[in-house]
C-alpha positions in Angstrom: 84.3 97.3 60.3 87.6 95.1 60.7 86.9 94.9 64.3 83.3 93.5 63.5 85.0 91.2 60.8 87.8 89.9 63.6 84.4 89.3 65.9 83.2 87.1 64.0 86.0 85.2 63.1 86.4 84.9 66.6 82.6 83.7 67.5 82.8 81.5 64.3 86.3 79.6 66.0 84.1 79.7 69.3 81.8 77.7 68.0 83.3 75.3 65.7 85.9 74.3 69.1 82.6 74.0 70.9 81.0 71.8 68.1 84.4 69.6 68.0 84.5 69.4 72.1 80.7 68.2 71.8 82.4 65.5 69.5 84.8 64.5 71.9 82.2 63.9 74.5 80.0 61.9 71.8 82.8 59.6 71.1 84.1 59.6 75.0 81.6 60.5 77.6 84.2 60.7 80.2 86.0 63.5 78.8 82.6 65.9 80.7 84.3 67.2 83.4 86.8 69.1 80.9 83.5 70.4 78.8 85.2 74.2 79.3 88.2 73.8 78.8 88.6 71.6 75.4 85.7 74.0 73.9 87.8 77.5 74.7 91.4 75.8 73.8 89.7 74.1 70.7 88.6 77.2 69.7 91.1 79.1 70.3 93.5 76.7 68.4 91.4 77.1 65.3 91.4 80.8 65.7 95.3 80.7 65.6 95.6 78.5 63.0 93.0 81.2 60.8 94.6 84.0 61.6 98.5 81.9 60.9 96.7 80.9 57.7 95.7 84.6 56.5 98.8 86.1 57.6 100.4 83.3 54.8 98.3 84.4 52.0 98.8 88.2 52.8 102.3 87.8 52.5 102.1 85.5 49.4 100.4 88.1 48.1 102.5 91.0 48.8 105.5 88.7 47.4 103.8 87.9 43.9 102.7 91.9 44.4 106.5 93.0 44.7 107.4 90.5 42.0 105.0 92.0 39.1 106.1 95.3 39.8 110.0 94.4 39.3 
C-alpha cells in the first residue's frame, strides 16, 4: 500500500511539472525544444519539495509527540 501511495505522489508531481512546462511554452513558445526536459526536472523538483515537506511535519510531529509524553 505505501508503494501505491509513493506512485501516485509520484504520477501526481509528473503531471503537475508537465502542466507547469505546458505553461512555460504558453508564455514562451521558444522554450519547445526543451519540452522533456523542463516537464521531468519540473516534476521532479515538486516531488522533492513534497516529500522535504512531509518529512517536516513527521518530525514536527514526533517532536510535539516526545514533548506530551515528558
Amino acid at each position: 500500500m505505501v508503494w501505491a501511495r509513493e506512485w501516485i505522489i509520484f504520477a501526481l508531481s509528473i503531471g503537475l511539472g508537465g502542466h507547469v512546462a505546458l505553461g512555460l511554452i504558453l508564455h514562451n513558445p521558444s522554450t519547445l525544444k526543451n519540452v522533456w526536459w523542463n516537464t521531468v526536472s519540473i516534476g521532479l523538483f515538486i516531488y522533492v519539495l513534497f516529500q522535504a515537506g512531509r518529512s517536516v511535519i513527521l518530525w514536527l510531529r514526533a517532536r510535539r509527540a516526545k514533548r506530551q509524553l515528558s
